[in-house]
Biopython code that builds the backbone (N, CA, C, O; Angstrom):
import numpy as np
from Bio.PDB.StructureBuilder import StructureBuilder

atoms = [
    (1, "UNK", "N", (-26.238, 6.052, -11.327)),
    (1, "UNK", "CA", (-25.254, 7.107, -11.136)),
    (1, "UNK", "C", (-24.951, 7.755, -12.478)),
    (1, "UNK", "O", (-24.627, 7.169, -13.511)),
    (2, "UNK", "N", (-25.076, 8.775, -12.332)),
    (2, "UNK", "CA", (-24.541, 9.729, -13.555)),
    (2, "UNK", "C", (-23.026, 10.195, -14.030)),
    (2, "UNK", "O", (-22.328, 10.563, -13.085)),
    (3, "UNK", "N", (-22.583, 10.228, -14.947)),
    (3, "UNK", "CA", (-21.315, 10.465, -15.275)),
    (3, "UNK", "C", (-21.137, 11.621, -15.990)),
    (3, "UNK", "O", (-21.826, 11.978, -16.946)),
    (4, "UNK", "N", (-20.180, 12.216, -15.502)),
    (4, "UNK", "CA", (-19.922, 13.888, -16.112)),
    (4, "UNK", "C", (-18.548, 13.952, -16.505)),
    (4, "UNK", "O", (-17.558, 13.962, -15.773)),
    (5, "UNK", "N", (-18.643, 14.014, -18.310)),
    (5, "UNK", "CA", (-16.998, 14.769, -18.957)),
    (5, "UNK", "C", (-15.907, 13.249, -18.624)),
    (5, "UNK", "O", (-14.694, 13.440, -18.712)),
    (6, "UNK", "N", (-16.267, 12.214, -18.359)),
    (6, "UNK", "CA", (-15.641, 10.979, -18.673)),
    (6, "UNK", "C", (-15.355, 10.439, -17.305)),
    (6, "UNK", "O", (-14.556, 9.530, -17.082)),
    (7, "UNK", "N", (-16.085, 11.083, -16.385)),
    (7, "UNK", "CA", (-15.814, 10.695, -15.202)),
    (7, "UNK", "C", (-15.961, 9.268, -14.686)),
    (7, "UNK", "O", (-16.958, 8.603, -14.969)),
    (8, "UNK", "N", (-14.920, 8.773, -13.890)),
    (8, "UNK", "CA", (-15.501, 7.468, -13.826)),
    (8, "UNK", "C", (-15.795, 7.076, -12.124)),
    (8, "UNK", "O", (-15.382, 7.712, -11.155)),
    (9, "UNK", "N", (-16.467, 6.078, -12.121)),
    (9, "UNK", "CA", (-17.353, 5.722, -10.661)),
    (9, "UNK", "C", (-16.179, 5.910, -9.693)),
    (9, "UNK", "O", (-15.056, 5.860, -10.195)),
    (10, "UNK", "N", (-16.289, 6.124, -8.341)),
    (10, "UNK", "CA", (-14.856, 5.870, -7.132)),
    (10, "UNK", "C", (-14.859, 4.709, -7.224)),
    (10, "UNK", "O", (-15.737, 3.851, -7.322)),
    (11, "UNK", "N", (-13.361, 4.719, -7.171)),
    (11, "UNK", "CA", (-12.933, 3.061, -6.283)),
    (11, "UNK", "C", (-13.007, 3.066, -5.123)),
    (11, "UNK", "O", (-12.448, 4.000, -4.548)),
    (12, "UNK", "N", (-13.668, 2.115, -4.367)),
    (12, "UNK", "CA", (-14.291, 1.925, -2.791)),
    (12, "UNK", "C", (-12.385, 1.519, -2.400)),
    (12, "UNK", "O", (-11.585, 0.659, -2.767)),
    (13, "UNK", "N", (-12.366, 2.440, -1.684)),
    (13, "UNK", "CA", (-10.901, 1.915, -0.751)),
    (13, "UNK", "C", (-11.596, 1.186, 0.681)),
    (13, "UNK", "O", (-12.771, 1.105, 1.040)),
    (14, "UNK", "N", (-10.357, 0.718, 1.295)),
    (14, "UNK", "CA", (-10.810, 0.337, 2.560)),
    (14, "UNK", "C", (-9.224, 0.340, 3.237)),
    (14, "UNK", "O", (-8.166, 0.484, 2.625)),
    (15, "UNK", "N", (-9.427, 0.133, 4.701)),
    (15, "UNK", "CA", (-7.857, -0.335, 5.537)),
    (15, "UNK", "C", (-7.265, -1.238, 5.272)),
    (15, "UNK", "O", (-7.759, -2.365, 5.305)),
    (16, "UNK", "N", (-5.966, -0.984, 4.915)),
    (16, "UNK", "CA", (-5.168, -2.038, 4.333)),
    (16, "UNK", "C", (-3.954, -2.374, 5.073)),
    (16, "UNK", "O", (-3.122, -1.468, 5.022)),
    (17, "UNK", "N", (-3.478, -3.758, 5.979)),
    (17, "UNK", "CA", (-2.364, -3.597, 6.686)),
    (17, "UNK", "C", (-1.131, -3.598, 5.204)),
    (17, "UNK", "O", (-1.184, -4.153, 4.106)),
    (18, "UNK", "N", (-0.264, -2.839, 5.749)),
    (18, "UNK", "CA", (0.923, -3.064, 4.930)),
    (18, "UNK", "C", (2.207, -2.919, 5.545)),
    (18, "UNK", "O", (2.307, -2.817, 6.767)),
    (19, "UNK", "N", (3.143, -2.903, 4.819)),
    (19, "UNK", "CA", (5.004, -3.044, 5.440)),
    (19, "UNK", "C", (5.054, -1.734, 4.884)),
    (19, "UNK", "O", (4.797, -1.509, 3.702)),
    (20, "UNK", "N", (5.518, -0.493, 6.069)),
    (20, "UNK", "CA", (6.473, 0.400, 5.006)),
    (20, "UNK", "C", (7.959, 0.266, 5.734)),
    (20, "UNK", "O", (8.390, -0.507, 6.589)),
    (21, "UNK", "N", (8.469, 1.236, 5.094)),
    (21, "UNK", "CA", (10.077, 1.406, 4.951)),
    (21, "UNK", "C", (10.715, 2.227, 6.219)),
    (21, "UNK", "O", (10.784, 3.440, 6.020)),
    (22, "UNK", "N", (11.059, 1.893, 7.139)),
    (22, "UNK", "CA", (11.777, 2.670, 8.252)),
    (22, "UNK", "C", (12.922, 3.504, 8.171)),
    (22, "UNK", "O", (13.525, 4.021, 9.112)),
    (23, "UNK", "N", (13.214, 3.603, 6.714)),
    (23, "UNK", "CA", (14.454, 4.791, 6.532)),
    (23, "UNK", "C", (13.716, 5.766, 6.018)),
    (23, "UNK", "O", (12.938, 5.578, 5.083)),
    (24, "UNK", "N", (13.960, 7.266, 6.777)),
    (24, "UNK", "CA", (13.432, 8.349, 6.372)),
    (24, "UNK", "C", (14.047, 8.909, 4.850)),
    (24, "UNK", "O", (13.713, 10.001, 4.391)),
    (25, "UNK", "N", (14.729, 8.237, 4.351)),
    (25, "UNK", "CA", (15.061, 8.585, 2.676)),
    (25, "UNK", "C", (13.981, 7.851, 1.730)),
    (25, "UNK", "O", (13.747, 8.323, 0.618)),
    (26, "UNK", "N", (13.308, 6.658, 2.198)),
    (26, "UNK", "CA", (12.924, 6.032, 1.510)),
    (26, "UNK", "C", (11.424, 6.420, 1.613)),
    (26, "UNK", "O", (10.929, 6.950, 2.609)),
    (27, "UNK", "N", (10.584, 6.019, 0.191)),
    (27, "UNK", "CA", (9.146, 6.076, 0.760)),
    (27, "UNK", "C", (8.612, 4.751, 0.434)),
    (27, "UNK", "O", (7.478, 4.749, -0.044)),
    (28, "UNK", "N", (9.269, 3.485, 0.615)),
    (28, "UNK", "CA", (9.300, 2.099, -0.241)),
    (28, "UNK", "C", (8.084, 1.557, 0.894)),
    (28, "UNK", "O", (8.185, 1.651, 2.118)),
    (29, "UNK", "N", (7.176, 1.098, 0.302)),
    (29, "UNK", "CA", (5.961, 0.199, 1.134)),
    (29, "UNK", "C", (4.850, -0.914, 0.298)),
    (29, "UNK", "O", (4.530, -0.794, -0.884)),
    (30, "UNK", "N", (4.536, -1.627, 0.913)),
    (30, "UNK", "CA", (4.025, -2.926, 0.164)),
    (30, "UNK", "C", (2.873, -3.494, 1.214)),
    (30, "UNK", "O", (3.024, -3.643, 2.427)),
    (31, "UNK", "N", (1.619, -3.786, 0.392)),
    (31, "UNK", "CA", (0.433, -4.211, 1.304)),
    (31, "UNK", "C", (0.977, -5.717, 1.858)),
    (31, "UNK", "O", (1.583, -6.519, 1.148)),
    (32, "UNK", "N", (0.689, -5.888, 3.037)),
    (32, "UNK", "CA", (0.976, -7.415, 3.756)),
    (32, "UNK", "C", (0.498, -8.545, 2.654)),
    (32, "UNK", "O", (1.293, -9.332, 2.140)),
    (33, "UNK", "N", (-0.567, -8.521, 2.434)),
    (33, "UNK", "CA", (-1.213, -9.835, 1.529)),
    (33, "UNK", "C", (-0.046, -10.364, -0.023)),
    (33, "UNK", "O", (-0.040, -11.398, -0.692)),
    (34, "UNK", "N", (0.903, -8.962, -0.111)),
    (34, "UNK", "CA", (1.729, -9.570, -1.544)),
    (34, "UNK", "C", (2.962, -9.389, -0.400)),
    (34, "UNK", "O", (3.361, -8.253, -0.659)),
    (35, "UNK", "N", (3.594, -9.771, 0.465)),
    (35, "UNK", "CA", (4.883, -9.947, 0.878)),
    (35, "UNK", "C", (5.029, -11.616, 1.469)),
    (35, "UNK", "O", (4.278, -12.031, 2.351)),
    (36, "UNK", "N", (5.759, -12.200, 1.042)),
    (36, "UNK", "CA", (5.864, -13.401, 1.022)),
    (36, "UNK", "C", (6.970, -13.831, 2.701)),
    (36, "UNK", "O", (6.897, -14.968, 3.166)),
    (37, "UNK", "N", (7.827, -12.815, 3.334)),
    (37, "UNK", "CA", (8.395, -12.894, 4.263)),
    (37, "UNK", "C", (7.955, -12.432, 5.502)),
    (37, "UNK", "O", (8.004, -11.202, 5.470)),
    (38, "UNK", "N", (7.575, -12.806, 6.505)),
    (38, "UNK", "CA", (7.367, -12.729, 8.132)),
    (38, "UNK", "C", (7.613, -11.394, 8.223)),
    (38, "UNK", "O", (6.712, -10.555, 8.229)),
    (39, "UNK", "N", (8.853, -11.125, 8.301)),
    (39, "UNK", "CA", (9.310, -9.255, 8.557)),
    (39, "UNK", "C", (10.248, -9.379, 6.786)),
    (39, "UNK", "O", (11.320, -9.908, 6.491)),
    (40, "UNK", "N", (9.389, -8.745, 6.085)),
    (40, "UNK", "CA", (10.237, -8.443, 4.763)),
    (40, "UNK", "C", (11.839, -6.992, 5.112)),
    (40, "UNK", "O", (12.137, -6.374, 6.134)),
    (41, "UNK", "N", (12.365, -6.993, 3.908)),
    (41, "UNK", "CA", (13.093, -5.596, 3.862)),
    (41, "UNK", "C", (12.671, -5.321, 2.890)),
    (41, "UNK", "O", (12.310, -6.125, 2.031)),
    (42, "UNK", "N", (12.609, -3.679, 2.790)),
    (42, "UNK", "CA", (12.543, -3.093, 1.950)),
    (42, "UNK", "C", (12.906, -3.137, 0.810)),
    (42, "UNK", "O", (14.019, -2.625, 0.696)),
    (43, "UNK", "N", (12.296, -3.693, -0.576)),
    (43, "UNK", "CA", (12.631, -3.833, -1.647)),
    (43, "UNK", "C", (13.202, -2.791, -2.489)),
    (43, "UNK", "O", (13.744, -3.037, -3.567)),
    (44, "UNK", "N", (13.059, -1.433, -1.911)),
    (44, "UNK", "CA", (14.276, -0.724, -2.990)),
    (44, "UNK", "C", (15.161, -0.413, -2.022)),
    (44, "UNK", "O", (16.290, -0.336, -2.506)),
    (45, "UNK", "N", (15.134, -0.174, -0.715)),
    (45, "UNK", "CA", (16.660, 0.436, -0.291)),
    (45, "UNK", "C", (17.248, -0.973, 1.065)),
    (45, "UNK", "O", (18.118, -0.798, 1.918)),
    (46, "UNK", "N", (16.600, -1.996, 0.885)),
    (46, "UNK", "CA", (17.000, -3.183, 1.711)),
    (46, "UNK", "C", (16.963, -2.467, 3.584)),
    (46, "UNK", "O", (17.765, -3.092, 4.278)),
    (47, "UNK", "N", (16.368, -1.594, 4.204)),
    (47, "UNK", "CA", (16.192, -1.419, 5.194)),
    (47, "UNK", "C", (14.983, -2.384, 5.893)),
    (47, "UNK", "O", (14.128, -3.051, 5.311)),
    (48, "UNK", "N", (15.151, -2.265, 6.940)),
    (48, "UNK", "CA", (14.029, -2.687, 7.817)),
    (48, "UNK", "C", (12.606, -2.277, 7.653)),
    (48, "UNK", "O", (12.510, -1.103, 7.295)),
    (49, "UNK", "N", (11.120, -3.092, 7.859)),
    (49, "UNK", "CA", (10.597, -2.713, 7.546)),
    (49, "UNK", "C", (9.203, -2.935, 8.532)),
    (49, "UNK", "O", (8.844, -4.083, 8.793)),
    (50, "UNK", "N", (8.297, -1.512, 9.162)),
    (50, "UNK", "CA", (7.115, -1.781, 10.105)),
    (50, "UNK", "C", (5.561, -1.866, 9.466)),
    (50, "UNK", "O", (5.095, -1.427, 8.415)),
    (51, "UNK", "N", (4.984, -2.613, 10.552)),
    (51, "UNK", "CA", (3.803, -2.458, 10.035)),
    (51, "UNK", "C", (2.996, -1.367, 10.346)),
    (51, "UNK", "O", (3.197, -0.661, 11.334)),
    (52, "UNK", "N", (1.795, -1.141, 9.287)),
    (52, "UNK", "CA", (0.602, 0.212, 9.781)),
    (52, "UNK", "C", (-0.486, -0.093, 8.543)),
    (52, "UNK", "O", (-0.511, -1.006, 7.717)),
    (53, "UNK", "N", (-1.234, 0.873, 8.725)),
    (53, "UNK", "CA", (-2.624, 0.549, 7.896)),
    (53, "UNK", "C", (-2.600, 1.888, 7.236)),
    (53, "UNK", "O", (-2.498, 2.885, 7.952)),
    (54, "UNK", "N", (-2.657, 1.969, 6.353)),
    (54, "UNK", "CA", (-3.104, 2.709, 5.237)),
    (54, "UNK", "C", (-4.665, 2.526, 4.609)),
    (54, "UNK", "O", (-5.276, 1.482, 4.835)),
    (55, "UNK", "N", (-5.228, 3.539, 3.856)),
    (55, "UNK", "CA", (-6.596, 3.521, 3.033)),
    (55, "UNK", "C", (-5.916, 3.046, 1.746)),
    (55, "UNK", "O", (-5.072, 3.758, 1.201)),
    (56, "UNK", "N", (-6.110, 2.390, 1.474)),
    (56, "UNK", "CA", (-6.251, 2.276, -0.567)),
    (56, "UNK", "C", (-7.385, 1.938, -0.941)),
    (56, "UNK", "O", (-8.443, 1.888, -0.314)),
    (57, "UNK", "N", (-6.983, 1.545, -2.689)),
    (57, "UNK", "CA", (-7.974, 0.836, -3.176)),
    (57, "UNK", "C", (-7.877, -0.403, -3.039)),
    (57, "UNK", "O", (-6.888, -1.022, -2.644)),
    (58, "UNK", "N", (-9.413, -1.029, -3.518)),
    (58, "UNK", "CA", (-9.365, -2.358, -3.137)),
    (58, "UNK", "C", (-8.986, -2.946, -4.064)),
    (58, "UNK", "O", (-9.415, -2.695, -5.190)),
    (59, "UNK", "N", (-8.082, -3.882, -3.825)),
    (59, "UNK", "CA", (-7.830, -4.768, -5.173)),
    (59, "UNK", "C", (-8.160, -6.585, -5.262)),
    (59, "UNK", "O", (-7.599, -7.499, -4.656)),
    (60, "UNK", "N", (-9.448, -6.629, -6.410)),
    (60, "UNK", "CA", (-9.818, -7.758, -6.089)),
    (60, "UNK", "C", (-9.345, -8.983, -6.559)),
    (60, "UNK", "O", (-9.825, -10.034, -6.133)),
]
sb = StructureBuilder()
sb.init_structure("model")
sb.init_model(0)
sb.init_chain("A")
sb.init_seg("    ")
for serial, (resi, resn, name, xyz) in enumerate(atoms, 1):
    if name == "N":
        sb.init_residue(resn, " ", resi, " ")
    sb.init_atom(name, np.array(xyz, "f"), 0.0, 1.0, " ", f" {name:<3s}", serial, name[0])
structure = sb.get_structure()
């Protein structure tokens, strides 16, 4: 693969389950694999919190 002007390779994302934040003020969300609680709350505004899948990167 060739690199152009400092470009660097993609990071391969994939589906990621995670917790987000059920208050429409908040945009607070956290991938499942780092939440240590069954149903967490939201770590910046302490609301309730659902699951869904998002794309990210992968982190190995």
């Amino acid at each position: 693969m060739a690199y152009f002007k400092g470009q660097k390779e993609p990071v391969p994302e994939v589906e990621t389950n995670v917790w987000s934040c059920t208050s429409d003020s908040c945009q607070g969300w956290m991938r499942e694999a780092f939440s240590l609680d069954e149903k967490p709350k939201c770590p910046l505004c302490h609301s309730d919190m659902d699951k869904e899948t998002r794309i990210l990167p992968v982190i190995e």
